[in-house]
C-alpha positions as YAML, in Angstrom:
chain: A
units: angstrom
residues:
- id: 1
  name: UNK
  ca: [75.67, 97.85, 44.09]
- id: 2
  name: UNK
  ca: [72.47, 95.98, 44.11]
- id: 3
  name: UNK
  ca: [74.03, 93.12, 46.42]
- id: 4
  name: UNK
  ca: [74.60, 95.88, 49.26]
- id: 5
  name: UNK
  ca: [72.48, 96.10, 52.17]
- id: 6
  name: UNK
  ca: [72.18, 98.39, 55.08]
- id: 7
  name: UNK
  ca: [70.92, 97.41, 58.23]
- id: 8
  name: UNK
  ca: [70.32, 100.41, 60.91]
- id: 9
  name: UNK
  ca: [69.94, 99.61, 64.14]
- id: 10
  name: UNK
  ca: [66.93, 101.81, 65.49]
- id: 11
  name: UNK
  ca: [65.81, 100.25, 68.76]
- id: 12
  name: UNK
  ca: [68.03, 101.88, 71.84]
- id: 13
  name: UNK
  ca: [65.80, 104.21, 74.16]
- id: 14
  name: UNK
  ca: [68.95, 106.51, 74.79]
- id: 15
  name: UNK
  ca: [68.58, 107.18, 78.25]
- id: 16
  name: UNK
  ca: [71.60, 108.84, 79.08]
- id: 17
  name: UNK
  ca: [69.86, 111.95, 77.07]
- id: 18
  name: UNK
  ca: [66.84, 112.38, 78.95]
- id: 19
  name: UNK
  ca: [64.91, 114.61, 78.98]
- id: 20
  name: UNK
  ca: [65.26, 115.39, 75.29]
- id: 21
  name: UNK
  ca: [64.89, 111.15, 75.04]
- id: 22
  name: UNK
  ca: [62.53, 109.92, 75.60]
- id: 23
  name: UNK
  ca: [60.93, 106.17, 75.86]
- id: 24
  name: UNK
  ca: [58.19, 107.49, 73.58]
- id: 25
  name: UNK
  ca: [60.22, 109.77, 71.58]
- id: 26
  name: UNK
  ca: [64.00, 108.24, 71.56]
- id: 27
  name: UNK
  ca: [67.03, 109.83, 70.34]
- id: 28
  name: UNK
  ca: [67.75, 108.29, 67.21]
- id: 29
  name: UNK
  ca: [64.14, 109.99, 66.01]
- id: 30
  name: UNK
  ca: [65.14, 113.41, 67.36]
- id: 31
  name: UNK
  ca: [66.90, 116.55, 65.56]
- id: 32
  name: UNK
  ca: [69.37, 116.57, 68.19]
- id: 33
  name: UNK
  ca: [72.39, 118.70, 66.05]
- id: 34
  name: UNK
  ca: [69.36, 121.29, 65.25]
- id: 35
  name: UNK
  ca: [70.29, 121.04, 61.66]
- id: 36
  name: UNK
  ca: [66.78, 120.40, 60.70]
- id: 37
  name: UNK
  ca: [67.27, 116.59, 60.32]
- id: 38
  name: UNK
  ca: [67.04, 113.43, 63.26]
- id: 39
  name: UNK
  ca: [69.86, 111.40, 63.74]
- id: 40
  name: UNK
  ca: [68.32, 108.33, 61.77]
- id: 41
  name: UNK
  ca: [67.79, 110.66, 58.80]
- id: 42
  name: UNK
  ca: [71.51, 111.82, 58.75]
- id: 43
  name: UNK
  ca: [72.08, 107.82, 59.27]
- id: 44
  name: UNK
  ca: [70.47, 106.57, 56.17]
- id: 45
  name: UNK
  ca: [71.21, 109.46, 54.26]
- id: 46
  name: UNK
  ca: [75.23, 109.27, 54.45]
- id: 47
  name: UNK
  ca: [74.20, 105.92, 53.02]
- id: 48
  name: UNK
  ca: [72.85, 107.77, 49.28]
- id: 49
  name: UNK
  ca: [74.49, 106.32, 46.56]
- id: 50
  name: UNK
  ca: [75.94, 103.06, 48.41]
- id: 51
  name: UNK
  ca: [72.93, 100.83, 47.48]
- id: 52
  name: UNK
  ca: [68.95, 101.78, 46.45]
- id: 53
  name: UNK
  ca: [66.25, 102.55, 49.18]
- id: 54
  name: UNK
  ca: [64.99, 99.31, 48.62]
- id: 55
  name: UNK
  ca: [67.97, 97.91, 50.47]
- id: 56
  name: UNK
  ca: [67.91, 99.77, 53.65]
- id: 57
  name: UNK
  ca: [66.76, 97.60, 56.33]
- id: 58
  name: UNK
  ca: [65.50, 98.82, 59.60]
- id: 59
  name: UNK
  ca: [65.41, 97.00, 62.84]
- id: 60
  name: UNK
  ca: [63.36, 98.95, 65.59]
- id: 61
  name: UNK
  ca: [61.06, 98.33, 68.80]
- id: 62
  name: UNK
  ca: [57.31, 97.32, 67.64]
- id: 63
  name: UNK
  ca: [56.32, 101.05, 69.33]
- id: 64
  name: UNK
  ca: [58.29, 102.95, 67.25]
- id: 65
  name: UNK
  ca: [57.88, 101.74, 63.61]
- id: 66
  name: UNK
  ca: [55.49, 104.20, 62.74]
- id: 67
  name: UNK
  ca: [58.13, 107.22, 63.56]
- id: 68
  name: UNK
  ca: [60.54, 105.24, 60.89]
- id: 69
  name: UNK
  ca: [57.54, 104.78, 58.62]
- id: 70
  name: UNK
  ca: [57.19, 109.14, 58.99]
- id: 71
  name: UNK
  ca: [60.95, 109.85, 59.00]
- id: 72
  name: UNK
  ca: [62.34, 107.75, 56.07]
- id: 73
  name: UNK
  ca: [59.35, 106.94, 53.68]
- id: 74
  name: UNK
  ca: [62.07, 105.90, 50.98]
- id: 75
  name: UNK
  ca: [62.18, 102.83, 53.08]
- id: 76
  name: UNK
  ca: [60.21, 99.85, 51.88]
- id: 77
  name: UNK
  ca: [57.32, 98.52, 55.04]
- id: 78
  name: UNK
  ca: [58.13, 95.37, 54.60]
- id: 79
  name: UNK
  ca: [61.93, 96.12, 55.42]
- id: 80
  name: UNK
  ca: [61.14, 97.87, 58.90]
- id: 81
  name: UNK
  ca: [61.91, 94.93, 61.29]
- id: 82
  name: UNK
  ca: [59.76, 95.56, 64.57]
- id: 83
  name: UNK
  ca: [61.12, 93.78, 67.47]
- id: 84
  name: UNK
  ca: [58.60, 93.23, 70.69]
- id: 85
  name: UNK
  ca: [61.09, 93.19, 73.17]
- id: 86
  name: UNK
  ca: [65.18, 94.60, 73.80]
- id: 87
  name: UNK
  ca: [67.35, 91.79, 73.30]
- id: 88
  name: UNK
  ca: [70.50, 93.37, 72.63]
- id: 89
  name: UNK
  ca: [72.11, 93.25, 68.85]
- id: 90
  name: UNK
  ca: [72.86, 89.69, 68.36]
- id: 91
  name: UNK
  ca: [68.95, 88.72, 67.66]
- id: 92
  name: UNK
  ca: [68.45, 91.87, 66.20]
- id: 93
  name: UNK
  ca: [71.16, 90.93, 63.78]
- id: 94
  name: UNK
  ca: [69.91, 87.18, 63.04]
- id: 95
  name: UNK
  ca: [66.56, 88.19, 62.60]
- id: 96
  name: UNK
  ca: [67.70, 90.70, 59.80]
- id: 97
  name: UNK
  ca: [70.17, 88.64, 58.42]
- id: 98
  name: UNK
  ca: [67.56, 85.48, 58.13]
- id: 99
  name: UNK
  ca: [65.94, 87.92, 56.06]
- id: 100
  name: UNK
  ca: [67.64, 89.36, 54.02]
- id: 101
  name: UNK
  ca: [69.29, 85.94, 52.80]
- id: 102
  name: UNK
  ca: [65.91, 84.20, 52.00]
- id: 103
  name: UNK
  ca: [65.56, 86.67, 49.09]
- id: 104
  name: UNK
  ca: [69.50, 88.01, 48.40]
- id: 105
  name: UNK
  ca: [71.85, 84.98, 49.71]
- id: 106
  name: UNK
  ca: [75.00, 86.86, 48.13]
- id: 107
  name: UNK
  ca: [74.30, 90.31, 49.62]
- id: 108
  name: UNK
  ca: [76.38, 92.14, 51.24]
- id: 109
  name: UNK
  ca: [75.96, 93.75, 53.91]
- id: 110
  name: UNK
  ca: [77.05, 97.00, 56.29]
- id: 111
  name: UNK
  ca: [74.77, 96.92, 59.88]
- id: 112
  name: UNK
  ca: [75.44, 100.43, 61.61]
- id: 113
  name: UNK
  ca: [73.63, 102.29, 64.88]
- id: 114
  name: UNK
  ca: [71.27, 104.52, 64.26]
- id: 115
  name: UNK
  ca: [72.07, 107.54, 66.61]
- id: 116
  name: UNK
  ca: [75.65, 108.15, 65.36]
- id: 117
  name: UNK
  ca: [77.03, 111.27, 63.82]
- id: 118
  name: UNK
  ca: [79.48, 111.29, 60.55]
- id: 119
  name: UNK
  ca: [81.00, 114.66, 59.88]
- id: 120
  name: UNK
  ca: [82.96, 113.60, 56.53]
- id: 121
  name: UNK
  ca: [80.29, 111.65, 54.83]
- id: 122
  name: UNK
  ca: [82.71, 111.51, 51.64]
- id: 123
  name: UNK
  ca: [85.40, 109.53, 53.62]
- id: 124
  name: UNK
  ca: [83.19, 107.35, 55.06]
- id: 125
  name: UNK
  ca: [81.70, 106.26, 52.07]
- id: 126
  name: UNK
  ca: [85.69, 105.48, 50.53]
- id: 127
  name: UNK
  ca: [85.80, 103.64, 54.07]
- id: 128
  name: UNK
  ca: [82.40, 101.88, 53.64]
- id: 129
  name: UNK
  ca: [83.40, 100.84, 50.36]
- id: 130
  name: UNK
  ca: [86.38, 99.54, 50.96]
- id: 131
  name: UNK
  ca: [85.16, 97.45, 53.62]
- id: 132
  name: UNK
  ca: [82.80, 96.02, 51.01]
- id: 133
  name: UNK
  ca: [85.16, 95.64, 49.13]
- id: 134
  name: UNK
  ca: [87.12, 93.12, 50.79]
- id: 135
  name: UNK
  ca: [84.04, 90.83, 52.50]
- id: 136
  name: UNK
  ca: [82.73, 90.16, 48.89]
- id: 137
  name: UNK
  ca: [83.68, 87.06, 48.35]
- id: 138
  name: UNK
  ca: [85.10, 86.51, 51.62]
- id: 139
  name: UNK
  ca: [84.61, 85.07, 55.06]
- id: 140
  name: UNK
  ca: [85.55, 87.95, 56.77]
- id: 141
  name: UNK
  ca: [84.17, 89.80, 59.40]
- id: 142
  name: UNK
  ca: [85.16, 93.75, 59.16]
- id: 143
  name: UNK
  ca: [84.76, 96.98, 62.04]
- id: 144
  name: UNK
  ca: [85.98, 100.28, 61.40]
- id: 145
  name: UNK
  ca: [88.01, 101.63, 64.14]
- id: 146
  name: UNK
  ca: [88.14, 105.07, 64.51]
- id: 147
  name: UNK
  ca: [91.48, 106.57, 64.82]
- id: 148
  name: UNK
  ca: [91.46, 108.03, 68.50]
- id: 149
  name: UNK
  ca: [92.11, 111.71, 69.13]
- id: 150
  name: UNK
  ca: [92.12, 111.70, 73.05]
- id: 151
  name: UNK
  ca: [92.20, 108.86, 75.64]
- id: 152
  name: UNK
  ca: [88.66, 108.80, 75.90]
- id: 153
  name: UNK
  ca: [87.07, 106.22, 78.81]
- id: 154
  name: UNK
  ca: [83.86, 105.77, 77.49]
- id: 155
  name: UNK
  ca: [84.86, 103.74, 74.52]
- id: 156
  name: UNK
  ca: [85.73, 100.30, 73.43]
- id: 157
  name: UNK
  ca: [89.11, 99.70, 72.13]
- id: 158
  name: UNK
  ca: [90.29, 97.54, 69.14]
- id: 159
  name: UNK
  ca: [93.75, 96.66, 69.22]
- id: 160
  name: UNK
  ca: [94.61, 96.28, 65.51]
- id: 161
  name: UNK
  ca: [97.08, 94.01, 64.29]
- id: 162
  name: UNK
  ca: [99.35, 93.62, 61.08]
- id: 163
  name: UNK
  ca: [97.53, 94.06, 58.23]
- id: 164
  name: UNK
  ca: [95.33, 91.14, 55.65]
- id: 165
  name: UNK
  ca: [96.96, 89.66, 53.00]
- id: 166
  name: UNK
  ca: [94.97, 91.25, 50.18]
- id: 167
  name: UNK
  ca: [94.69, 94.83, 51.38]
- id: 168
  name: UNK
  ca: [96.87, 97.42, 53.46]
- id: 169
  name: UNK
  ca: [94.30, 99.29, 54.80]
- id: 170
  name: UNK
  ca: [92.54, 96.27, 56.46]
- id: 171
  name: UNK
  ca: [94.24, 95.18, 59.56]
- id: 172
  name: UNK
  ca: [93.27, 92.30, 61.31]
- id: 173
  name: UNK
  ca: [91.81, 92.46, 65.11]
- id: 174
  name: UNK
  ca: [94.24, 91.37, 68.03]
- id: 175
  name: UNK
  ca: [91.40, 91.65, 71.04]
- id: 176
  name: UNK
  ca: [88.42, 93.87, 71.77]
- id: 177
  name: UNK
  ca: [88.99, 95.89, 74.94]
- id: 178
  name: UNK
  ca: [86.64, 97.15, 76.94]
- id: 179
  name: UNK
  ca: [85.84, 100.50, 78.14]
- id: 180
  name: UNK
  ca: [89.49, 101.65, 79.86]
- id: 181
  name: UNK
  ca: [89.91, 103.72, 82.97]
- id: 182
  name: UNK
  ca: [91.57, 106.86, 81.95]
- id: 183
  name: UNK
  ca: [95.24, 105.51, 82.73]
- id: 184
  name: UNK
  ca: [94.95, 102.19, 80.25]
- id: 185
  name: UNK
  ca: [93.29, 104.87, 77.85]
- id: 186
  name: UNK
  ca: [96.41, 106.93, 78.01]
- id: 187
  name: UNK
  ca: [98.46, 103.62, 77.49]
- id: 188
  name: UNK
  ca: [96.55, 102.80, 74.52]
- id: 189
  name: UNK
  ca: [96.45, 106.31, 72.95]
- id: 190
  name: UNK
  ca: [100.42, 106.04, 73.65]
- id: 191
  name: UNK
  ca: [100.77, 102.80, 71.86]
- id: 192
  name: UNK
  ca: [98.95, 103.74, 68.63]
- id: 193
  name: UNK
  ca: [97.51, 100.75, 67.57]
- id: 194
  name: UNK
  ca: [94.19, 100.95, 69.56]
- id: 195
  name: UNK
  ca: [90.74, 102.45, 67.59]
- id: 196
  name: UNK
  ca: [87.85, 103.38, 69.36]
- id: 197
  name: UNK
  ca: [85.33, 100.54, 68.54]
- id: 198
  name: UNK
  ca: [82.50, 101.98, 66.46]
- id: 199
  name: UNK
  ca: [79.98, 99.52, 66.49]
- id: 200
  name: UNK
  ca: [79.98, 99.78, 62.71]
- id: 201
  name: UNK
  ca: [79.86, 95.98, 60.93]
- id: 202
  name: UNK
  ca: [80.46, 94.86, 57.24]
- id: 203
  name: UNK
  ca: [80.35, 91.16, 56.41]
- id: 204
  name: UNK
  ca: [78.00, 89.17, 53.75]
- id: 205
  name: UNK
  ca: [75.15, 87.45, 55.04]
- id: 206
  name: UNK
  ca: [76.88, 83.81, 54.80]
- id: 207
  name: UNK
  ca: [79.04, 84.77, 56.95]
- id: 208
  name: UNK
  ca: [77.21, 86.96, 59.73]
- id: 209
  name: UNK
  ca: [74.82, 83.66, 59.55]
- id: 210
  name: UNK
  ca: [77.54, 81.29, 59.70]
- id: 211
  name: UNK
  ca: [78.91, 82.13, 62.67]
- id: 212
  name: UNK
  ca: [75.72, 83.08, 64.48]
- id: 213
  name: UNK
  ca: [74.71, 79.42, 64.05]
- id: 214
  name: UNK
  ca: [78.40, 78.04, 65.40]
- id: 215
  name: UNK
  ca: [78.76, 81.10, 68.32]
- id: 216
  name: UNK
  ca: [74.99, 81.37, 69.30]
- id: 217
  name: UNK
  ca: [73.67, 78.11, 67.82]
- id: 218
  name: UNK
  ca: [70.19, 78.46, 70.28]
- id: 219
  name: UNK
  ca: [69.79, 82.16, 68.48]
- id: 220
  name: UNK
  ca: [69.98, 80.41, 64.74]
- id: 221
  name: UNK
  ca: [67.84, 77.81, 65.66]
- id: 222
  name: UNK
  ca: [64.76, 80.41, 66.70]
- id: 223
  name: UNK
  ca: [65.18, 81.81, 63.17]
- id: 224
  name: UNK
  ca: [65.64, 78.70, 61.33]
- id: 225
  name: UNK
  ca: [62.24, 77.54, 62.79]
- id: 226
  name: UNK
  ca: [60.35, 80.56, 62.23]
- id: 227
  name: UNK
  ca: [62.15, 81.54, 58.84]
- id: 228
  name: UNK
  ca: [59.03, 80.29, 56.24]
- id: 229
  name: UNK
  ca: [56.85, 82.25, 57.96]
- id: 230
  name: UNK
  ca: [58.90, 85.37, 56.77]
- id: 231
  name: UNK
  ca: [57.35, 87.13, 54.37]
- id: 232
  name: UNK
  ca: [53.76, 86.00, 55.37]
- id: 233
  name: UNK
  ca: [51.04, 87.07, 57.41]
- id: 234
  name: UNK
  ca: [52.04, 84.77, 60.16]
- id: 235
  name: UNK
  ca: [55.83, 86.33, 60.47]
- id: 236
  name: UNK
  ca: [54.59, 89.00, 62.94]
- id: 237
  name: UNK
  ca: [53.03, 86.18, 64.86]
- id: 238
  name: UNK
  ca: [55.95, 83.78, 65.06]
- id: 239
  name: UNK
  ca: [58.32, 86.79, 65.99]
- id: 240
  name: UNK
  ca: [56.53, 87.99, 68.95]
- id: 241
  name: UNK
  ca: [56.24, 84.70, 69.93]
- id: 242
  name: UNK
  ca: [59.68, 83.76, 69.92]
- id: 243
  name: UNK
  ca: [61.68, 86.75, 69.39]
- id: 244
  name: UNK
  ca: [61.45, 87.09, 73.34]
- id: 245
  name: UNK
  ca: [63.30, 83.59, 73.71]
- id: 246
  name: UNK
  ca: [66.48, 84.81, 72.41]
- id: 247
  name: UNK
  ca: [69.36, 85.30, 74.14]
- id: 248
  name: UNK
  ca: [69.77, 88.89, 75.70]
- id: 249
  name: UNK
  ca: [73.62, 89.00, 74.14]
- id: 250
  name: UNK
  ca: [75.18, 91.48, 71.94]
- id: 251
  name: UNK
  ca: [76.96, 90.75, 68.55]
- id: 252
  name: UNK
  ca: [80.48, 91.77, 70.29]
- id: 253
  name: UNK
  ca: [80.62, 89.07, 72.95]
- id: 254
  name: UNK
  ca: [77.94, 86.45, 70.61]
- id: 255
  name: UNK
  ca: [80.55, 87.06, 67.64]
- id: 256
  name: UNK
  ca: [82.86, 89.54, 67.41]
- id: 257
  name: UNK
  ca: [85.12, 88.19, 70.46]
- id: 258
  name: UNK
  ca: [84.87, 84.26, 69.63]
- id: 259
  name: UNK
  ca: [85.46, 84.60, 65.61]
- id: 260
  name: UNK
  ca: [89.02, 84.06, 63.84]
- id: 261
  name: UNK
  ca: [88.41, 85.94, 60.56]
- id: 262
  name: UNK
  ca: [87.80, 89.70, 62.13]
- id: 263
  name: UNK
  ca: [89.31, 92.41, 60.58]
- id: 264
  name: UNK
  ca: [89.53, 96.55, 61.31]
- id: 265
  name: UNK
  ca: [89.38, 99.50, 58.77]
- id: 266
  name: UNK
  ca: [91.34, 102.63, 60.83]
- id: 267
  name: UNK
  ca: [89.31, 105.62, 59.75]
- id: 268
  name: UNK
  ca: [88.99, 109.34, 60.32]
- id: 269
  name: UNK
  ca: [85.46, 110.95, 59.44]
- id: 270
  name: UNK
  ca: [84.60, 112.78, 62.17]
- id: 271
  name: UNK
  ca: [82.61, 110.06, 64.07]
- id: 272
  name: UNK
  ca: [80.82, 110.30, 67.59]
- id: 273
  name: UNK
  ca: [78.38, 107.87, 69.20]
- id: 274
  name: UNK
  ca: [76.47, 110.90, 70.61]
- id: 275
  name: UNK
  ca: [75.87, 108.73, 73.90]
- id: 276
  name: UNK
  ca: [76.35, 111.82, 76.23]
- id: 277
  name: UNK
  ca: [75.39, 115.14, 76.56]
- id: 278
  name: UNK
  ca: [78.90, 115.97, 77.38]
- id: 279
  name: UNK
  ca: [80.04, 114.30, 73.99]
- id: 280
  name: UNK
  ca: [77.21, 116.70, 72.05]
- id: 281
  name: UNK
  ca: [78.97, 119.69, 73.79]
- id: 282
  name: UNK
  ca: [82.03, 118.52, 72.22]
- id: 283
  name: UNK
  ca: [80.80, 118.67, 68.78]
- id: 284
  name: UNK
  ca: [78.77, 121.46, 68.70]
- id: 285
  name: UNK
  ca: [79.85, 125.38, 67.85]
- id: 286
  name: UNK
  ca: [80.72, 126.94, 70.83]
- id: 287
  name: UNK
  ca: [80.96, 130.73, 71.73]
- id: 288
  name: UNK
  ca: [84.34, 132.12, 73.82]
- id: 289
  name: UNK
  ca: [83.41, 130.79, 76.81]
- id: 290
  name: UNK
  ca: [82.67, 127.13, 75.54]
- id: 291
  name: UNK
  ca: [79.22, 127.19, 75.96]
- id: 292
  name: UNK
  ca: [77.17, 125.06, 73.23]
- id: 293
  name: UNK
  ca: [73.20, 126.16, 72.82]
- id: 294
  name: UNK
  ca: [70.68, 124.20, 70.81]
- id: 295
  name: UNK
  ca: [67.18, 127.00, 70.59]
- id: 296
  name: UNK
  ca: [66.54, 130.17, 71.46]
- id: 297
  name: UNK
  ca: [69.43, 130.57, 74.52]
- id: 298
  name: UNK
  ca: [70.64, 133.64, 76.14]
- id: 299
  name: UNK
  ca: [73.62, 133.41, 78.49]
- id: 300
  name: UNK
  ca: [75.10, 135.68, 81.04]
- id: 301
  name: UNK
  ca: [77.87, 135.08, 82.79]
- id: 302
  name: UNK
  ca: [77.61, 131.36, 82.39]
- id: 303
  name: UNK
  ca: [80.67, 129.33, 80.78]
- id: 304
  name: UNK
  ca: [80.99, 125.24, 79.58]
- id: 305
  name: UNK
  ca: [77.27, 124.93, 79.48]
- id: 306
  name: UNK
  ca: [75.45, 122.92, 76.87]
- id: 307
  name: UNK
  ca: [72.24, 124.10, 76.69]
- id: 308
  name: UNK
  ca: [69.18, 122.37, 74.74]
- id: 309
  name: UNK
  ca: [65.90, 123.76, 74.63]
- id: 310
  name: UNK
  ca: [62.66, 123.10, 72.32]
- id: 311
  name: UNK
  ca: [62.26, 126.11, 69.65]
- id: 312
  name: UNK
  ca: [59.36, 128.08, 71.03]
- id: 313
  name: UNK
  ca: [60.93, 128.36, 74.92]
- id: 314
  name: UNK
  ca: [62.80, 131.34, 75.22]
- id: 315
  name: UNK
  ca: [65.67, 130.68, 77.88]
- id: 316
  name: UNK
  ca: [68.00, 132.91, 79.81]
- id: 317
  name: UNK
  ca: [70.33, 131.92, 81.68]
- id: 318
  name: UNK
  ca: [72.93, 133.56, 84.09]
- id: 319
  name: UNK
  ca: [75.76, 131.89, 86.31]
- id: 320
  name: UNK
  ca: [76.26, 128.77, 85.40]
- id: 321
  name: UNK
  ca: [79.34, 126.94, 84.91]
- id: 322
  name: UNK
  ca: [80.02, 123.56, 83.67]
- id: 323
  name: UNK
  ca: [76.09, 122.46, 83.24]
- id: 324
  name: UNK
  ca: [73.74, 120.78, 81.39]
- id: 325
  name: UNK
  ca: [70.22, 122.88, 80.72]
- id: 326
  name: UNK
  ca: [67.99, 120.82, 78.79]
- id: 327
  name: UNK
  ca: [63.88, 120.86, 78.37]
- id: 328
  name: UNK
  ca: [61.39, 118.71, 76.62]
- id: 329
  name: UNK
  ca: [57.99, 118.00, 77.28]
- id: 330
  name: UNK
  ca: [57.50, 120.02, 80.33]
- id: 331
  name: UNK
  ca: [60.68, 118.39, 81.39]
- id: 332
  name: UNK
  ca: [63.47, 119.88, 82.72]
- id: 333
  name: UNK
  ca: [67.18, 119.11, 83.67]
- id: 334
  name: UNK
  ca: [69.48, 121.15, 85.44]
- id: 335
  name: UNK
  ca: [72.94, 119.02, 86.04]
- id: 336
  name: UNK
  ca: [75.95, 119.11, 86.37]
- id: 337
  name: UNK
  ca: [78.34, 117.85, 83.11]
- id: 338
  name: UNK
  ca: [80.71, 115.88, 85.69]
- id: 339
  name: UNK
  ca: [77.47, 114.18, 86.91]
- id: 340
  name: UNK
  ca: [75.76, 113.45, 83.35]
- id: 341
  name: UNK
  ca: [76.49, 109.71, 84.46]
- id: 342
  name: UNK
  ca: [73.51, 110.16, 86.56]
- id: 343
  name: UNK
  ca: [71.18, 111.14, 84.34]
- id: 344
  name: UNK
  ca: [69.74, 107.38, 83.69]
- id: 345
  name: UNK
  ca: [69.31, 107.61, 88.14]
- id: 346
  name: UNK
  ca: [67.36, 110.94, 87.69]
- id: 347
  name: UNK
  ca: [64.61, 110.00, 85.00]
- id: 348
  name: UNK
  ca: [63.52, 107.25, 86.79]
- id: 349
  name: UNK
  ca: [63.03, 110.22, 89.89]
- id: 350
  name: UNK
  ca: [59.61, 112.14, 88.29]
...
């Protein structure tokens, strides 16, 4: 256990869930389910068990370290990563995995967003697991793939392959698609071997490292100079200095695409990236009518609405059909569902 790490990814503004996120205030940091926890909370704590607190890594925008700091105080300072600038996952994963492999060099290691929700946390710890499992004491890079249960468009696709030669449940990755439109999403519902790509990494840090300094050599060479000041006073220095140099370039097309050794784990848990307000109406309880209400919500009339509201407004609503109703800060949204895609459009409005 004590050569697992977890890195969660914490830095995403979440825009497409304004006005409940905020720049300031972003998603990931937010009790969006109203169960009385934030997303990153229910992150690390489907975790428990996996590896120690001391092993949890966070990677997060300078501005928000101090909400990590509040929301998981398990969590070691020094392993809060604070990033000056967005520059998509790839440098957020080097500069974590440079790390982490200065002090552990045989960990192993499972790098997962933030702002996700599990549903069968017991599952996806057997699926976690397994995954670990099998990059021990390999070079392999694994995803999980969840198992899709409609031919949803705002996904990416993994079409899986036959399966590794040391375990049945690992099947090794044909292509990454991207997101489909909805006819290529029916095809690849039809077909059966496509997963929805989760975003959800396992590989050990000789690896990840490995192939960050063949795929994005410029990326490993930033770390490799600025790697003995981790650790010291000077590392906050040398990474705002030259954290902003990186390539803006995510881990799928810096690694994922371009590497031989990638493998899938198919898995059912109950998984949603949460990136709309139209996929939180899917998951929440919903009355006869399918409307879903997060606070103190009175509806008449009014069907398909997801309604979100801070707990001391009082809201009553009457005729609505197929809306979003959602307050924060003095802010508030009235929108259509069909037109969530908008949303990013209308924040940028007030």
């Amino acid at each position: 256990m004590n050569n697992t790490h977890i890195v969660i990814m914490a830095g995403g503004i979440g825009s497409r869930f304004w006005p409940m996120s905020t720049p300031e205030c972003p998603k990931q940091f937010i009790d969006v389910m109203g169960c009385g926890k934030t997303l990153i909370q229910l992150t690390a704590e489907r975790f428990n068990g996996i590896c120690p607190p001391e092993n949890v890594w966070v990677v997060t925008s300078s501005k928000y370290t101090g909400i990590v700091k509040e929301q998981l105080p398990d969590i070691p300072d020094s392993n809060i990563l604070a990033e000056p600038c967005m520059r998509n996952t790839a440098p957020c994963i080097a500069y974590v995995s440079w790390k982490i492999k200065m002090h552990h060099p045989d960990a192993n290691i499972v790098v997962t967003p933030s702002d996700q929700l599990v549903i069968n946390t017991t599952e996806f710890q057997r699926v976690i697991k397994r995954a670990l499992a099998f990059t021990d004491n390999s070079d392999a890079i694994v995803t999980l793939g969840m198992k899709p249960s409609r031919p949803e468009t705002g996904y990416g696709y993994i079409a899986a392959g036959g399966v590794s030669n040391s375990d049945k449940e690992v099947l090794r990755v044909e292509a990454f698609k991207e997101k489909p439109d909805k006819a290529t999403a029916e095809r690849y519902l039809a077909e059966g071997n496509y997963l929805w790509n989760a975003g959800i990494f396992v590989w050990n840090v000789k690896t990840i490292s490995a192939a960050l300094r063949v795929y994005v050599p410029n990326i490993a060479e930033i770390f490799d100079s600025i790697s003995n000041d981790f650790y010291t006073e000077h590392e906050a220095e040398a990474i705002n200095k030259f954290f902003p140099t990186c390539d803006n370039i995510s881990i799928d097309y810096a690694v994922m695409e371009n590497a031989e050794e990638i493998y899938v784990v198919p898995a059912e848990f109950g998984w949603s990236d949460l990136g709309t307000w139209g996929a939180l109406h899917g998951l929440l309880p919903q009355d006869n009518v399918r409307n879903a209400c997060i606070g103190e919500v009175k509806l008449y009339e009014s069907s398909n609405c997801m309604v979100h509201v801070a707990q001391e407004k009082k809201v009553v609503i009457q005729g609505l059909d197929g809306y979003i109703v959602a307050e924060q800060d003095n802010t508030l949204l009235i929108c259509k569902l069909e037109e969530e895609q908008r949303i990013k459009e209308f924040s940028k409005s007030l």
